[in-house]
C-alpha positions as CSV (number, residue, x, y, z in Angstrom):
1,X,-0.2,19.7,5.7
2,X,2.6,18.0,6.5
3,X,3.6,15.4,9.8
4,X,6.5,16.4,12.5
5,X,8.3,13.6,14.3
6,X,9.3,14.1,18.4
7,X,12.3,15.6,18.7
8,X,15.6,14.0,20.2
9,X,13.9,10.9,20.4
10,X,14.2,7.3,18.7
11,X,16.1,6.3,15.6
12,X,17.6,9.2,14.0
13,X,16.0,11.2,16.1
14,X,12.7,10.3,14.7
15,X,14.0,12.6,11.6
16,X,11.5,11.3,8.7
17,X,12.5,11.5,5.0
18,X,11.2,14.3,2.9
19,X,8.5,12.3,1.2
20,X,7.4,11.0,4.7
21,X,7.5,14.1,6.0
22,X,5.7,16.2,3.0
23,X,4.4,13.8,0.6
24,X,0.6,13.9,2.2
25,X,-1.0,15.5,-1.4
26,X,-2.3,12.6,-2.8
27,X,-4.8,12.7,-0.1
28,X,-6.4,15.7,-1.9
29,X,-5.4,14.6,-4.8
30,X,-7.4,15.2,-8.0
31,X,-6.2,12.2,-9.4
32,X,-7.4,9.9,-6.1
33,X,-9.5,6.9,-6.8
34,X,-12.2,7.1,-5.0
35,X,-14.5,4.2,-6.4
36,X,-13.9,0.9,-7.7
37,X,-12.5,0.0,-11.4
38,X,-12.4,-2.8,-13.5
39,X,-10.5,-3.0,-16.6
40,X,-12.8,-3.8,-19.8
41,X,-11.0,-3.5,-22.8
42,X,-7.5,-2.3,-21.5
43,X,-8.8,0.6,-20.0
44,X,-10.3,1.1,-16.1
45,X,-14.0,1.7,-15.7
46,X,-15.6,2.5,-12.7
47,X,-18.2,0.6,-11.1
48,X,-20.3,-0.2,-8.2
49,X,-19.2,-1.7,-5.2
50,X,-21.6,-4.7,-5.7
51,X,-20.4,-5.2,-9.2
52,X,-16.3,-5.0,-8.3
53,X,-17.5,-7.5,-5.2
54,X,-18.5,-10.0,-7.7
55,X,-16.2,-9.5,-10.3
56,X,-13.5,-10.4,-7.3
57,X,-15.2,-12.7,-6.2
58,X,-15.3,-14.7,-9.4
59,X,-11.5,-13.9,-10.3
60,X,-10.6,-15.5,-7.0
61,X,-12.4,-18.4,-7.0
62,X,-10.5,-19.1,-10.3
63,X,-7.4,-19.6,-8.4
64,X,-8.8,-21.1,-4.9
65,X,-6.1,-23.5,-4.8
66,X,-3.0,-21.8,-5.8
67,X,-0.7,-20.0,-3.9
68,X,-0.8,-16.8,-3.2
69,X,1.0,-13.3,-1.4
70,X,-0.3,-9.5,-0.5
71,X,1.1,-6.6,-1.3
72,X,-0.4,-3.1,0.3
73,X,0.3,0.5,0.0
74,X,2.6,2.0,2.9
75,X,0.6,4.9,2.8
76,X,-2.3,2.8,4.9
77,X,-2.6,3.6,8.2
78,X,-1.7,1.0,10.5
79,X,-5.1,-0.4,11.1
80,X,-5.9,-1.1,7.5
81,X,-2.4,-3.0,7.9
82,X,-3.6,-4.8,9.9
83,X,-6.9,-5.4,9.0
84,X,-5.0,-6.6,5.3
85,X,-2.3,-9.0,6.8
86,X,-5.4,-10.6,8.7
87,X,-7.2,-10.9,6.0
88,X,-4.5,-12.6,3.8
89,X,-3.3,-14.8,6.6
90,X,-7.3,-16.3,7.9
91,X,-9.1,-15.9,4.4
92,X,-6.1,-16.7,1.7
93,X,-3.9,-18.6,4.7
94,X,-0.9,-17.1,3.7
95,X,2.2,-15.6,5.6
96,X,3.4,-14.3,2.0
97,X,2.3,-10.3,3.4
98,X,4.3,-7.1,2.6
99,X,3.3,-3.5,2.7
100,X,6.6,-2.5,0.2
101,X,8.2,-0.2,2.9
102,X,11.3,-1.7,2.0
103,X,10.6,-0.3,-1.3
104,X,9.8,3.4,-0.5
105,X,13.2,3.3,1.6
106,X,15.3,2.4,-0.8
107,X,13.3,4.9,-3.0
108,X,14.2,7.4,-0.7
109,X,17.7,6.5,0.0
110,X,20.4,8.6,-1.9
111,X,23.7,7.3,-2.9
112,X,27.0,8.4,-1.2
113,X,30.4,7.7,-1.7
114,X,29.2,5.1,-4.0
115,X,27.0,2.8,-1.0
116,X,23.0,3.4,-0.1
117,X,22.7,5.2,3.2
């Protein structure tokens, strides 16, 4: 599987970067979370949704009144997005909300001529 941009159209002609463009395999991936985990004893068990729901709910209330930021995977589709920067901004009232794409461009980016393109 992979994803095709429109052609001739928008920024750089809507040309993605090769990990935008192929990197769709950790959707299949073996190695995919696919229910919660807690760490117990430095390693990650899994557990039931009820349990991680009250284990986070207990870790939060323990710092109700500090301050406090979100940071989300890229790789969410755009209504998760948004259903996470609502949730940080009506439930943790906080504008302190990234989703790191900053990050995976610079990942992406290759040095030339000494300068990040």
């Amino acid at each position: 599987m992979r994803v095709r941009s429109k052609v001739e159209h928008g920024v750089n002609r809507e040309t993605l970067c090769v990990r935008g463009r192929f990197g769709l395999d950790f959707v299949a991936s073996r190695d995919r979370i696919k229910r919660p985990m807690i760490r117990r004893d430095g390693a990650l068990v899994p557990v039931s949704w009820d349990e991680a729901g009250d284990y986070l709910r207990q870790r939060l209330s323990a710092v109700e009144s500090k301050a406090a930021g979100g940071l989300a995977s890229p790789r969410l589709p755009n209504e998760m997005l948004y259903q996470f920067q609502k949730m940080m901004r009506t439930v943790f009232r906080t504008n302190n909300v990234d989703c790191s794409a900053l990050v995976h461009a610079f990942r992406c980016a290759r040095p030339v001529g000494g300068r990040l393109l």
